[in-house]
C-alpha positions as protocol buffer text, in pm:
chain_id: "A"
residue {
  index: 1
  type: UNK
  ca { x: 0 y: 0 z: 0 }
}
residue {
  index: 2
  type: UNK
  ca { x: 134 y: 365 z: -87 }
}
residue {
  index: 3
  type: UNK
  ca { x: 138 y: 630 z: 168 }
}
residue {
  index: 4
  type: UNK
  ca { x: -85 y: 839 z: -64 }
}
residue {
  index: 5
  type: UNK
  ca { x: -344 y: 612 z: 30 }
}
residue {
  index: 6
  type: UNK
  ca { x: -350 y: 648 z: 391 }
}
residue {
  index: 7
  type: UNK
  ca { x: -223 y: 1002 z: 409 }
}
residue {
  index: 8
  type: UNK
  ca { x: -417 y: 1216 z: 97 }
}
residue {
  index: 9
  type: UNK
  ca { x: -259 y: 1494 z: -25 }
}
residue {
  index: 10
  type: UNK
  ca { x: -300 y: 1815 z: 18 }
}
residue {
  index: 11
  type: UNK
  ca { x: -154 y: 1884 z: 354 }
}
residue {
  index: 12
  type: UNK
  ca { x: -267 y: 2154 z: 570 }
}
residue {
  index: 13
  type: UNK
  ca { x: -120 y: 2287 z: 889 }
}
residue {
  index: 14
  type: UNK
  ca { x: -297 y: 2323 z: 1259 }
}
residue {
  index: 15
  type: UNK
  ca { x: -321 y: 2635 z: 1357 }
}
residue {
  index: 16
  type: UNK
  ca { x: -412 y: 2584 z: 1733 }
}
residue {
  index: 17
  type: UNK
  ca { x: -120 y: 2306 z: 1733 }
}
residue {
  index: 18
  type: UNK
  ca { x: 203 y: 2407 z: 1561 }
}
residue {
  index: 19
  type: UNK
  ca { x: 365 y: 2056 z: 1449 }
}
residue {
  index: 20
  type: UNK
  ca { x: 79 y: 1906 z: 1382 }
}
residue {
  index: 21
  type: UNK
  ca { x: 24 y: 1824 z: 964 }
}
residue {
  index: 22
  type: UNK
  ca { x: -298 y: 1680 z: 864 }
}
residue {
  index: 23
  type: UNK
  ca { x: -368 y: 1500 z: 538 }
}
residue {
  index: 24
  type: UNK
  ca { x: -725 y: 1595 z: 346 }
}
residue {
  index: 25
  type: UNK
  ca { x: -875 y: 1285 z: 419 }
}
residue {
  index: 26
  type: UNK
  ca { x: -799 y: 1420 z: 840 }
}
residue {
  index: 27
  type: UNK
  ca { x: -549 y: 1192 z: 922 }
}
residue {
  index: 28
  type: UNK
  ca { x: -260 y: 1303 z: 1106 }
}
residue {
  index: 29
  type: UNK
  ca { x: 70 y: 1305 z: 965 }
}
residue {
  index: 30
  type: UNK
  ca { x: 277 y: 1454 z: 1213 }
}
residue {
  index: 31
  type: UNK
  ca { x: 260 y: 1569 z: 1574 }
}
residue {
  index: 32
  type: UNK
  ca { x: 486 y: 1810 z: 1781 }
}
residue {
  index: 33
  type: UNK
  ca { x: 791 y: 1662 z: 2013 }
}
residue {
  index: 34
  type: UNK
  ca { x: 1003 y: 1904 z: 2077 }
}
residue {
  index: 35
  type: UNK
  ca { x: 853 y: 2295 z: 1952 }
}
residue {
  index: 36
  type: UNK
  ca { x: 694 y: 2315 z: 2329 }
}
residue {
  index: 37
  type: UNK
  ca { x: 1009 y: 2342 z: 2471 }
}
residue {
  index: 38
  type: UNK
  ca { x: 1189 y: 2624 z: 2223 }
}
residue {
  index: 39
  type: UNK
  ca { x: 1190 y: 2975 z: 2415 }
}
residue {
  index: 40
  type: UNK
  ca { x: 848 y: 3165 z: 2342 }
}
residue {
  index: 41
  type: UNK
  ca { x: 1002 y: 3429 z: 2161 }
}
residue {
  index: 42
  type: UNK
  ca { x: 1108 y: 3162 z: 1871 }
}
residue {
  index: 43
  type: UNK
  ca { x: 849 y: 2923 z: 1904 }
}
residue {
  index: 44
  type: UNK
  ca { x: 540 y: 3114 z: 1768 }
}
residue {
  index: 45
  type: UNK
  ca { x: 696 y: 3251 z: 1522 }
}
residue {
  index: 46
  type: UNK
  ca { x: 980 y: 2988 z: 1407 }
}
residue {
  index: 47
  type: UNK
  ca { x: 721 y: 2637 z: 1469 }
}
residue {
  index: 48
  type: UNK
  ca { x: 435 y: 2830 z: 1228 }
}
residue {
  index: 49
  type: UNK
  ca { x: 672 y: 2918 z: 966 }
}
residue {
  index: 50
  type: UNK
  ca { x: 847 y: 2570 z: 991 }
}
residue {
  index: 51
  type: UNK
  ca { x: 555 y: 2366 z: 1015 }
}
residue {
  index: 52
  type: UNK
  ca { x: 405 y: 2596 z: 639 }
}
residue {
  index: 53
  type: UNK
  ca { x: 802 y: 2567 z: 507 }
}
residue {
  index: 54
  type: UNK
  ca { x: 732 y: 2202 z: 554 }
}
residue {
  index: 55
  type: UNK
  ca { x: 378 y: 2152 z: 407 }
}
residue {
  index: 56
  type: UNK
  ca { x: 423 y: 2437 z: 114 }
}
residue {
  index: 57
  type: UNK
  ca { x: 730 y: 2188 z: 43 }
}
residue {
  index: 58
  type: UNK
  ca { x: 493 y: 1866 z: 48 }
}
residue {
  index: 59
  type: UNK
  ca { x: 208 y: 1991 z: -145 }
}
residue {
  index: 60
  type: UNK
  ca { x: 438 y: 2161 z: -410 }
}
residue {
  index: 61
  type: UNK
  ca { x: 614 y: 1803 z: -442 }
}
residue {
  index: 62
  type: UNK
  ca { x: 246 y: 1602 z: -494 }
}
residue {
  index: 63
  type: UNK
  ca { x: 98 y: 1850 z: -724 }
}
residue {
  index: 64
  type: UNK
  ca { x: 457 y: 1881 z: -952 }
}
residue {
  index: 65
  type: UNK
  ca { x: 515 y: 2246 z: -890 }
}
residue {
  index: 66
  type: UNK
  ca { x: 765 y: 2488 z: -787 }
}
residue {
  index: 67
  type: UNK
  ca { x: 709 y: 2546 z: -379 }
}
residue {
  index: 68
  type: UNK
  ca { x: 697 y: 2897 z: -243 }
}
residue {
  index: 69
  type: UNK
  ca { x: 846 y: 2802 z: 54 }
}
residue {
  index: 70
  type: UNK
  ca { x: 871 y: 3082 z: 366 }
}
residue {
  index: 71
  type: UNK
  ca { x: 1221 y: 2988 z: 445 }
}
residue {
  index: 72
  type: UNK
  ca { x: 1472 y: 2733 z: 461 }
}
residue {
  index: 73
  type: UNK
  ca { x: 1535 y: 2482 z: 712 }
}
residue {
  index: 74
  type: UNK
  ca { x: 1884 y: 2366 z: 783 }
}
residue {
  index: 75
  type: UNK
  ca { x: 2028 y: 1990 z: 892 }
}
residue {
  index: 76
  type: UNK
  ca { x: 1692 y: 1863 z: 829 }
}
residue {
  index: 77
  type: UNK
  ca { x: 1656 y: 1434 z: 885 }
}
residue {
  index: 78
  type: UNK
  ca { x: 1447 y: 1163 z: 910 }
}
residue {
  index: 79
  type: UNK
  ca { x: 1537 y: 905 z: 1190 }
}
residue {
  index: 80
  type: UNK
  ca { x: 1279 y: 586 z: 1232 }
}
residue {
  index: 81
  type: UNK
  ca { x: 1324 y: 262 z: 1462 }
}
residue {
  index: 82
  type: UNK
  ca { x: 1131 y: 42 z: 1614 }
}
residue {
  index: 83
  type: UNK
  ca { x: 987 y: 282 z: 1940 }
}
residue {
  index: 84
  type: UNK
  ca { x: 988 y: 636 z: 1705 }
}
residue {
  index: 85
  type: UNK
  ca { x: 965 y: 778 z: 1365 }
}
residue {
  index: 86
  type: UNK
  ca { x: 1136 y: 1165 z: 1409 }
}
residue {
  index: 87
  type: UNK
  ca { x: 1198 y: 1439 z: 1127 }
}
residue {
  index: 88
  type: UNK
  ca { x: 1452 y: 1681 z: 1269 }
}
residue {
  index: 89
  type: UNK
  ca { x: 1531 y: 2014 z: 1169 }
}
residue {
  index: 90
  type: UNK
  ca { x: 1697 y: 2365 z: 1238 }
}
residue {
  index: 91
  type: UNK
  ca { x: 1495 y: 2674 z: 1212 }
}
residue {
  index: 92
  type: UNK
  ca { x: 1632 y: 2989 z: 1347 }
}
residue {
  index: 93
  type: UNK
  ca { x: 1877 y: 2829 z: 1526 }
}
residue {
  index: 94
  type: UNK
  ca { x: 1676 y: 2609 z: 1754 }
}
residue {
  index: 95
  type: UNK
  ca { x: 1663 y: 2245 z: 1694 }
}
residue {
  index: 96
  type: UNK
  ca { x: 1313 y: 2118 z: 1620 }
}
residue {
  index: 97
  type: UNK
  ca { x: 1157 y: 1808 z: 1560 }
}
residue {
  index: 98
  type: UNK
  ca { x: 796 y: 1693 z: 1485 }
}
residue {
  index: 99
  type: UNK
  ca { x: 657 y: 1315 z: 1496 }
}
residue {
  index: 100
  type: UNK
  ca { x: 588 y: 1112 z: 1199 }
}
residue {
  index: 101
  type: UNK
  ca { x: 195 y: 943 z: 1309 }
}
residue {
  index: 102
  type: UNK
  ca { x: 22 y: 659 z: 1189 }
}
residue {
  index: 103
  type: UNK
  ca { x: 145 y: 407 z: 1389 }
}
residue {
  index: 104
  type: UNK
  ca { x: -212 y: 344 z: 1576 }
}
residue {
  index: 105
  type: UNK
  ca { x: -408 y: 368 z: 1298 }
}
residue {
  index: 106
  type: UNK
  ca { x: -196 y: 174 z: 1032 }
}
residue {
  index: 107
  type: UNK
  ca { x: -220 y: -108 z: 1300 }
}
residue {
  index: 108
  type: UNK
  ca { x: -556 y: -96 z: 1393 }
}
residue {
  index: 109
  type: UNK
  ca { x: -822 y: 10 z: 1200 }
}
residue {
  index: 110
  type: UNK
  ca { x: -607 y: -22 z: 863 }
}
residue {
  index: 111
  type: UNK
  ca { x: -478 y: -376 z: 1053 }
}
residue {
  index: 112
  type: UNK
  ca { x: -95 y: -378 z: 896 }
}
residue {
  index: 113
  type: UNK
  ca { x: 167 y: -565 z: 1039 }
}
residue {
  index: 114
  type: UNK
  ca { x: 415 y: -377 z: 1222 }
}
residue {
  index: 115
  type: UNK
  ca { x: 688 y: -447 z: 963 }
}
residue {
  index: 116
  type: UNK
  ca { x: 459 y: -299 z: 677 }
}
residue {
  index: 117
  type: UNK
  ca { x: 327 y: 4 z: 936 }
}
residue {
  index: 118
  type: UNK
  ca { x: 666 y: 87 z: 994 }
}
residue {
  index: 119
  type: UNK
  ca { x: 736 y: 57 z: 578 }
}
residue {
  index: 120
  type: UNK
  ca { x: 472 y: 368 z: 539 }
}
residue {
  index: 121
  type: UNK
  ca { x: 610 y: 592 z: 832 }
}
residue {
  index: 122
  type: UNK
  ca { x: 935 y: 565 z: 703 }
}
residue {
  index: 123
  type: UNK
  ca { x: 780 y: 667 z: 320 }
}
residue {
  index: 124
  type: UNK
  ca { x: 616 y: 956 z: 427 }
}
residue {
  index: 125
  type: UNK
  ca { x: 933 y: 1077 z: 678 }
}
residue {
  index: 126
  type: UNK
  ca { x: 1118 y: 1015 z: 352 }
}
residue {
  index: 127
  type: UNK
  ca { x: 911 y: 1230 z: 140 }
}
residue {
  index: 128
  type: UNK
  ca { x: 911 y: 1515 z: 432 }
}
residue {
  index: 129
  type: UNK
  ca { x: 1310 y: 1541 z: 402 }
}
residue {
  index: 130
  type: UNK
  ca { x: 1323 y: 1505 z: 24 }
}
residue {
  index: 131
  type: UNK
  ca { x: 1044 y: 1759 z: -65 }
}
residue {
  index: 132
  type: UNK
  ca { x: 1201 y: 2006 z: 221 }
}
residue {
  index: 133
  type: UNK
  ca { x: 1577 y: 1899 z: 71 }
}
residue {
  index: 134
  type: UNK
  ca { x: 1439 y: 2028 z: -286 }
}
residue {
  index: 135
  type: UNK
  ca { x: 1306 y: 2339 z: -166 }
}
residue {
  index: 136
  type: UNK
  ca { x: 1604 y: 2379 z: 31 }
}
residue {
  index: 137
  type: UNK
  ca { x: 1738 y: 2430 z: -341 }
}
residue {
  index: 138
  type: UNK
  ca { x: 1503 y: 2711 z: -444 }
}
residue {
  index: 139
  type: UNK
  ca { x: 1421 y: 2948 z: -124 }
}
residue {
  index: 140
  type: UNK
  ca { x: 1651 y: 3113 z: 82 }
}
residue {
  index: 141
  type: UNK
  ca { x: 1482 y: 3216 z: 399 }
}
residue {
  index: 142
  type: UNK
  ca { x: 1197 y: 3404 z: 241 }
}
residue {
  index: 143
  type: UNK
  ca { x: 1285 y: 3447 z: -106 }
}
residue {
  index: 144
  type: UNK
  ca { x: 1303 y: 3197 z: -362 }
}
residue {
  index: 145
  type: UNK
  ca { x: 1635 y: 3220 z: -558 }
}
């Protein structure tokens, strides 16, 4: 099964819950780990812009267009195992991460085995660091080059 399936482009940002991605179909995509503990003056401001880097990044990738990203975000990575799936990033010089999700509802309602669960987080963490990667390429903290 492709991610595509289970997490339906376009993406969309929470506004109440900076971190959080949702897919169209409302599934969620990512969560926040670590943007609750970046000082306040950075983490309004640096999480939102992020979190719409990130998803201007992922749509612009699905529909086959150039993305308009807000800004560029350094040293980003995707790191899965067995107990967490983790994109990583800098933005504005504080290290942030978000969650990749699915893990519940890939095993239960969509009843994969862990192995093949664990196939589609890593996909779509994949697909969050390339389509940020080939941004990367085109914006330079605001303005696209």
């Amino acid at each position: 099964m492709d991610w595509k399936e289970i997490f339906k482009p376009p993406f969309m940002t929470d506004v109440y819950n900076p971190g959080t991605i949702w897919a169209s179909n409302y599934e969620i995509v990512t969560s926040p780990t670590n943007l609750m503990d970046i000082a306040a003056d950075h983490y309004v401001f640096g999480a939102e812009r992020a979190m719409e880097t990130i998803v201007e990044a992922m749509n612009a990738k699905c529909e086959g267009r150039e993305p308009k990203c807000p800004m560029k975000l350094e040293n980003i990575k995707y790191e899965g195992s067995k107990d967490s799936a983790t994109v990583s990033f800098t933005a504005y010089g504080d290290k942030m991460s978000i969650e990749v999700r699915g893990w519940g509802l890939l095993t239960g309602p969509k009843n994969m085995p862990p192995e093949e669960a664990a196939a589609i987080q890593d996909e779509i963490g994949q697909f969050i660091v390339e389509s940020v990667t080939e941004a990367n390429k085109i914006t330079t903290d605001g303005e696209q080059t």
